[in-house]
N, C-alpha and C positions, 0 to 999 in steps of 0.2 A: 501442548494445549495452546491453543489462539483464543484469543477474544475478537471476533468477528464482529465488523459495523462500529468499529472504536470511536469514540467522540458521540454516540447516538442510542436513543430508547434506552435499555437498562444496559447498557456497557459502564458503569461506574466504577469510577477511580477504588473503590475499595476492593474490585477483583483483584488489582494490582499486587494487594497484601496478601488477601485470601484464599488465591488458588496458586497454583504450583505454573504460571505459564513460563511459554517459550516465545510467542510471537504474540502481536500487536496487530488488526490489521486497519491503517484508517480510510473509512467509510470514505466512499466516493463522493458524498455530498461536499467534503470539505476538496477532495483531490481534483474534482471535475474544474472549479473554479478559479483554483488556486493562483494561474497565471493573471486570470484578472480581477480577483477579488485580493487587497493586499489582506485581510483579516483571515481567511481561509487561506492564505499561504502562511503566515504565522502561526495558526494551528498547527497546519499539517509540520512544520519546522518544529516545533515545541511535542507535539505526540512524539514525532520521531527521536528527539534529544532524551526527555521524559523516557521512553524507552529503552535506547541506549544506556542512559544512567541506571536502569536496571536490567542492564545484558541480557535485554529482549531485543530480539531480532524482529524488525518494521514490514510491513507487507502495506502498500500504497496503491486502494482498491482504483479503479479507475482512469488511467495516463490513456488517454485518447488522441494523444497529439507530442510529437517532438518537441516541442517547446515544454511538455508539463514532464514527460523523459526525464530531459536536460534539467529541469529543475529540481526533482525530485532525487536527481544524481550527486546537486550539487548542493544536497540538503544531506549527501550522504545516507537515506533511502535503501535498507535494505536486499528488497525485491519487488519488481511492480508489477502487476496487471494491468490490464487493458484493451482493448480495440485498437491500441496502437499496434501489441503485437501479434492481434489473433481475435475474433470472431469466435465465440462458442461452436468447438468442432466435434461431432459425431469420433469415434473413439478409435475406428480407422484411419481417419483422416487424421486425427490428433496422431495416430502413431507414426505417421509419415509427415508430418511436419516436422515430430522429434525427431526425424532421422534425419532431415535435411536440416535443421537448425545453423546456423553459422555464428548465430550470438547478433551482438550490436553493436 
């Protein structure tokens, strides 16, 4: 079970207790920013820690750029989505991306 949009609307810290999750994911509002807002890169740091400390596994909505990558790598970051790695693909196309994958 994930808590989708983490840090935003009704993603409240009492899920953390409440439901039986496995992931985290935080809202791109705070990840979009993070290289140049230092208070959104703090969040994104602290959800991610916060998470770990309850062997939840991070999903970091939003990495648009190698620079937020690298950062989000070196906050120790889960797993990340983005436009850095892919564009929304139609389910053929996705299945031939997975097959040419080489990683990063």
């Amino acid at each position: 079970i994930s808590v989708d949009d983490f840090g935003t609307g009704y993603s409240s810290l009492v899920y953390l207790r409440q439901l039986p999750l496995d992931t985290l994911k935080v809202d791109i509002t705070f990840v979009r920013n993070m290289c140049k807002n230092e208070q959104d890169s703090i969040i994104v740091n602290s959800i991610i820690q916060l998470a770990h400390n309850l062997s939840l596994t991070v999903v970091a909505e939003g990495a648009e750029d190698l620079q937020t990558v690298e950062a989000l790598e070196k906050m120790n970051c889960d797993e990340v989505q983005g436009f850095y790695f892919s564009k929304p693909l139609e389910t053929d196309v996705f299945n031939e991306f997975c097959s040419n994958w080489k990683g990063r």
